[in-house]
N, C-alpha and C positions, 0 to 999 in steps of 0.2 A: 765426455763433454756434456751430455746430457744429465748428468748427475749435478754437475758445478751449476749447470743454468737452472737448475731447478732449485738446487740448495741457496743459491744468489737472488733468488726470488722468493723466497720464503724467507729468507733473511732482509730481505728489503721491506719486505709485508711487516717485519717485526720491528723495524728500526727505528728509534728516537728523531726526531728531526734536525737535533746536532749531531749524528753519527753519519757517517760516510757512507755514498753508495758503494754495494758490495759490488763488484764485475767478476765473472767466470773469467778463469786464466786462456782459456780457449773456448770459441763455439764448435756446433757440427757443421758450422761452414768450412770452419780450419782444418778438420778433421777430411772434410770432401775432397778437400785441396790437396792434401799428403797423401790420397789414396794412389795416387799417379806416381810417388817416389818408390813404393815397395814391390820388390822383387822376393820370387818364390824361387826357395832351394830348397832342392832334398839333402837328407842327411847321407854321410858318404859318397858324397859326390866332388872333385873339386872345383871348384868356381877361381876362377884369373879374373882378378879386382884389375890386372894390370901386367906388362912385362915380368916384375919383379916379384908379385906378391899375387901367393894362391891362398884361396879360403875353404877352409874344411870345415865342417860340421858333424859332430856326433851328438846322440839324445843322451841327453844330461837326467830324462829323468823324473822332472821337476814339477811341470805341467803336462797339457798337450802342444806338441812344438815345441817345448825349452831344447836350448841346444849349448853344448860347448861348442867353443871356438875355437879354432886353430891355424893359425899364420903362417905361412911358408915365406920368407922371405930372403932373396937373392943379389946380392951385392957385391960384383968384383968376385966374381965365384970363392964366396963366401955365402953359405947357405945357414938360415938364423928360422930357428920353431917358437912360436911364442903362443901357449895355450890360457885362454879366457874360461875358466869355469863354467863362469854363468850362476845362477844358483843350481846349487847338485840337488838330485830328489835321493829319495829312498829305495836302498836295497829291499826286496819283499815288498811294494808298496802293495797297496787296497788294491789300485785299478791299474797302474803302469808299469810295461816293463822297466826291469834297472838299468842304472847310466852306464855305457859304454865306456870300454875303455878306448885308450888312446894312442897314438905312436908316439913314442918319446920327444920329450921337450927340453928345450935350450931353456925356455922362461917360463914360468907358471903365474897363471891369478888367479886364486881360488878363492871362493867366500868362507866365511868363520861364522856364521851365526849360533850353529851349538856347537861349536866347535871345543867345548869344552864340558856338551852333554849328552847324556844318553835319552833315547826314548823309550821308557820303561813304565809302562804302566800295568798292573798286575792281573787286570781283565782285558778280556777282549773288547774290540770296540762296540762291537754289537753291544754286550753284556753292560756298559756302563750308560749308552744311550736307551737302553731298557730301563736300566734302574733309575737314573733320572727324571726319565718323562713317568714312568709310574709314582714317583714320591711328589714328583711336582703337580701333575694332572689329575693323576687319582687319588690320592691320597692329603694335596693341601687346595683340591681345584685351584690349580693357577696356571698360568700360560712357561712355557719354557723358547726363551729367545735366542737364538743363532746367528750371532755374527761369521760369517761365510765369506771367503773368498767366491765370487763369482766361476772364475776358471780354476776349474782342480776343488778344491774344499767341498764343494755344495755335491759336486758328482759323487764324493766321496762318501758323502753324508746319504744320500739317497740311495748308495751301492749298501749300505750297513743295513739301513732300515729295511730295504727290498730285500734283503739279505737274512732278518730278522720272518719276516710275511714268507720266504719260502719256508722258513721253519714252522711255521704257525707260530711265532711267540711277537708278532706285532699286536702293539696294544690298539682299543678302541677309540682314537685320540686323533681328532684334523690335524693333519698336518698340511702346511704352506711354504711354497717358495716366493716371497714376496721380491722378484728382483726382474726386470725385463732382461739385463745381460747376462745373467745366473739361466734365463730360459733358451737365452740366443746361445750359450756355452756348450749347455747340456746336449739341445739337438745337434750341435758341431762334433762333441763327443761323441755320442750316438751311432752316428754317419760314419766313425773312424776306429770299427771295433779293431784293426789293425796294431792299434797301438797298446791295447791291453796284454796284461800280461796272462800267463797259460791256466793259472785259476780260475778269474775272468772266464776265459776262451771256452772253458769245461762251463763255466754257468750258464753258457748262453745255450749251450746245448739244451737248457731245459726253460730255458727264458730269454725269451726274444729281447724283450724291456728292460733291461737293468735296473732302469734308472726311474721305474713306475709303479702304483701298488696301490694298493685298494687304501682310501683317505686322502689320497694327497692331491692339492689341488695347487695351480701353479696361478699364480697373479700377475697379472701385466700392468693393466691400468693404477690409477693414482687414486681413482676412487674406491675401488676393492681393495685397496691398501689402507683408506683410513679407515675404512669398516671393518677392518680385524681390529683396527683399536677401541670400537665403540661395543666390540661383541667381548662378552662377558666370558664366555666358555672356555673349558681350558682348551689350549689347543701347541702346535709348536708349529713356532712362524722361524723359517731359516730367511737371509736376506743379506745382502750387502751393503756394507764392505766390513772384509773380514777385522779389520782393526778398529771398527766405527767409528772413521773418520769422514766416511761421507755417505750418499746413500739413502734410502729408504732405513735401515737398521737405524739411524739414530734415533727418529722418529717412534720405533717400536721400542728404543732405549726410554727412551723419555718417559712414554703413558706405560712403563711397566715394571720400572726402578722403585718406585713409591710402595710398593707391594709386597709384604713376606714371603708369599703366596707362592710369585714369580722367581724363576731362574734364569737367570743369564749364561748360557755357556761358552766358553772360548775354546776353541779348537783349532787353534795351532799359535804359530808368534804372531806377538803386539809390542810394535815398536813402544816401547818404558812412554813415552808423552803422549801416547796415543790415546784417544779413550777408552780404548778395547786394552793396553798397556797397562793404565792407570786402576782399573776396575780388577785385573790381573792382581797388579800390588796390595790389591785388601784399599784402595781410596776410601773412606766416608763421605766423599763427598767427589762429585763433578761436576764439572760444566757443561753443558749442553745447550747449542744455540742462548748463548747467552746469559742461561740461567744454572743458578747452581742446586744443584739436586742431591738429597740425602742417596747413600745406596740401601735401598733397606732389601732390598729382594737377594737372595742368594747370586753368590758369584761360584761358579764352576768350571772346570777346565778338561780337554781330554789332551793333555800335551804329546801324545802322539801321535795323534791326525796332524804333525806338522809335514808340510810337502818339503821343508831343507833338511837334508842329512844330518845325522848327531854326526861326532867325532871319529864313531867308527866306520860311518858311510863313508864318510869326508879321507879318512885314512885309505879305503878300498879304493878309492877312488882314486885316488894317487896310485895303489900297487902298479899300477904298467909301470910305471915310470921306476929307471935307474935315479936312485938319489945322488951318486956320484957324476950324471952326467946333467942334473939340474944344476942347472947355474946360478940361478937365485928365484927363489921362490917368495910370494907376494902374500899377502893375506890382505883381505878385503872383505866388506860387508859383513859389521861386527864389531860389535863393541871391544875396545881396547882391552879388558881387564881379560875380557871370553879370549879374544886371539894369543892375548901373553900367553896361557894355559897352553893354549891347542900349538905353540912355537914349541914348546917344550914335547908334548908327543911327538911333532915330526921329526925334532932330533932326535928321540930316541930311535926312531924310525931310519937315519940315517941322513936328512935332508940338513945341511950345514950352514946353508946361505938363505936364511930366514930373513923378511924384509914386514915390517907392519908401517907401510905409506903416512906418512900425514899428511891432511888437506891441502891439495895441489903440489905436493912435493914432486918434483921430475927427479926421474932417473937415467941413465945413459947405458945403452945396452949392446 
């Protein structure tokens, strides 16, 4: 909310006098308002919505919190399972345990987003956020910018580099996390070593901090934020939001696009229209608040800091489940051309009643 009202004021500050006022789609007042509706569940545990219908939860994975879903539902004792993905995370992740399995399902909706890719990259993540910020910092003096998801990306990011400092091979280079909900995230992860996985578990035996290390400096306010854009030095500013569509990060997009110098790196998915999407594709050009901007600074990627499963996560994920007793399985969140792919693995897999939804289409189950 605070993101839209600030970006809605900044765009008003910029705006024509025949152009419209911009309005945030919600305040934090609407935000205050809905705090009152949410209810906390554990995972594995079942919750009765009602007579008829129980709610289960397993960790999907994903973030901190992400959960699948799963439906029990009771009708004229006739009993119906209908499981909600969610988005799946990563087997092996950086900081998370893997997604649970599940008890078998009448219906599945699963997401597709690489569902028809692997994440394969040939260095470690450490090794390629080394070699970056050295070509870019030390070697062209230029800033290296991070678009970051807030919850999950940023943690991840600061697990590698702190990860890098226990080895001695972090370089001599400021780094920032220019995001106030990237800082409110982190201390939430922090508080919840519980949810890490058993590598993790082993680090902390020798580091209490994870997520801390000698350079890095975290920014809250709005005016320590424009003064990393007036300071010359190199440095690496991470910041949100991960697909720079809103945020502080566009801001650091903007005064640092212009620049050979500068690196931009994306680290995980961008939705294709996004700006983080777009800059992905090789663009020459963006828009940004209005204005259209050459890209002359390097574009970079580590496509395996993505927190959605490739196809093989996405398959494991499914192993509980009997394919002959899925009754139709769904595919969601995903491009059309990525799910046709990933239809095809699950039948080889044995899954026969493949369903790819179109917009609002109803089903009867």
């Amino acid at each position: 909310a605070k993101i839209q009202m600030q970006d809605a004021e900044y765009m008003n500050r910029k705006r024509k006098d025949q152009e419209e006022v911009e309005e945030p789609l919600y305040t934090e007042d609407d935000v205050v308002k809905t705090m009152s509706q949410f209810k906390v569940i554990n995972y594995n545990e079942d919750f009765k919505i009602d007579n008829q219908i129980t709610l289960h939860l397993t960790d999907a994975g994903h973030i901190l919190g992400s959960a699948a879903v799963h439906l029990t539902i009771n009708e004229e004792a006739e009993e119906t399972r209908i499981t909600f993905s969610g988005d799946v995370g990563r087997y092996g992740d950086l900081l998370l345990k893997d997604p649970q399995p599940f008890d078998q399902a009448d219906y599945v909706i699963i997401e597709s987003t690489y569902g028809d890719s692997l994440h394969k990259d040939l260095d470690p993540i450490e090794d390629v956020l080394l070699s970056i910020i050295n070509n870019t910092c030390l070697e062209k003096k230029g800033k290296v910018i991070i678009p970051a998801f807030s919850v999950g990306r940023t943690q991840e990011l600061l697990y590698a580099l702190n990860g890098l400092e226990l080895k001695h091979r972090l370089l001599d280079v400021p780094i920032y996390v220019d995001s106030p909900l990237s800082i409110k995230a982190t201390e939430i992860l922090r508080n919840h070593p519980e949810v890490y996985n058993s590598e993790v578990q082993n680090v902390l035996k020798i580091d209490k901090d994870i997520f801390n290390f000698k350079g890095l400096t975290f920014i809250e306010s709005a005016e320590e934020s424009k003064a990393l854009n007036n300071d010359p030095r190199p440095c690496v500013i991470i910041s949100a939001s991960g697909m720079a569509e809103g945020g502080r990060i566009r801001h650091h997009i903007k005064n640092n696009i212009g620049n050979k110098k500068n690196t931009i790196l994306m680290v995980g998915y961008a939705e294709p229209r996004s700006l983080g999407g777009k800059l992905l594709a090789g663009k020459k050009s963006v828009r940004i608040f209005r204005e259209d901007l050459d890209v002359v600074a390097e574009v970079a990627s580590i496509k395996s800091m993505s927190a959605h499963g490739d196809y093989e996560d996405l398959l494991r994920f499914l192993a509980c489940q009997d394919p002959e007793k899925v009754k139709q399985l769904f595919l969601v969140h995903g491009e059309y051309e990525v799910q046709q792919n990933f239809a095809v693995k699950l039948r080889e897999k044995g899954f026969k009643h493949i369903e790819i939804p179109e917009y609002h289409q109803e089903f009867e189950i």
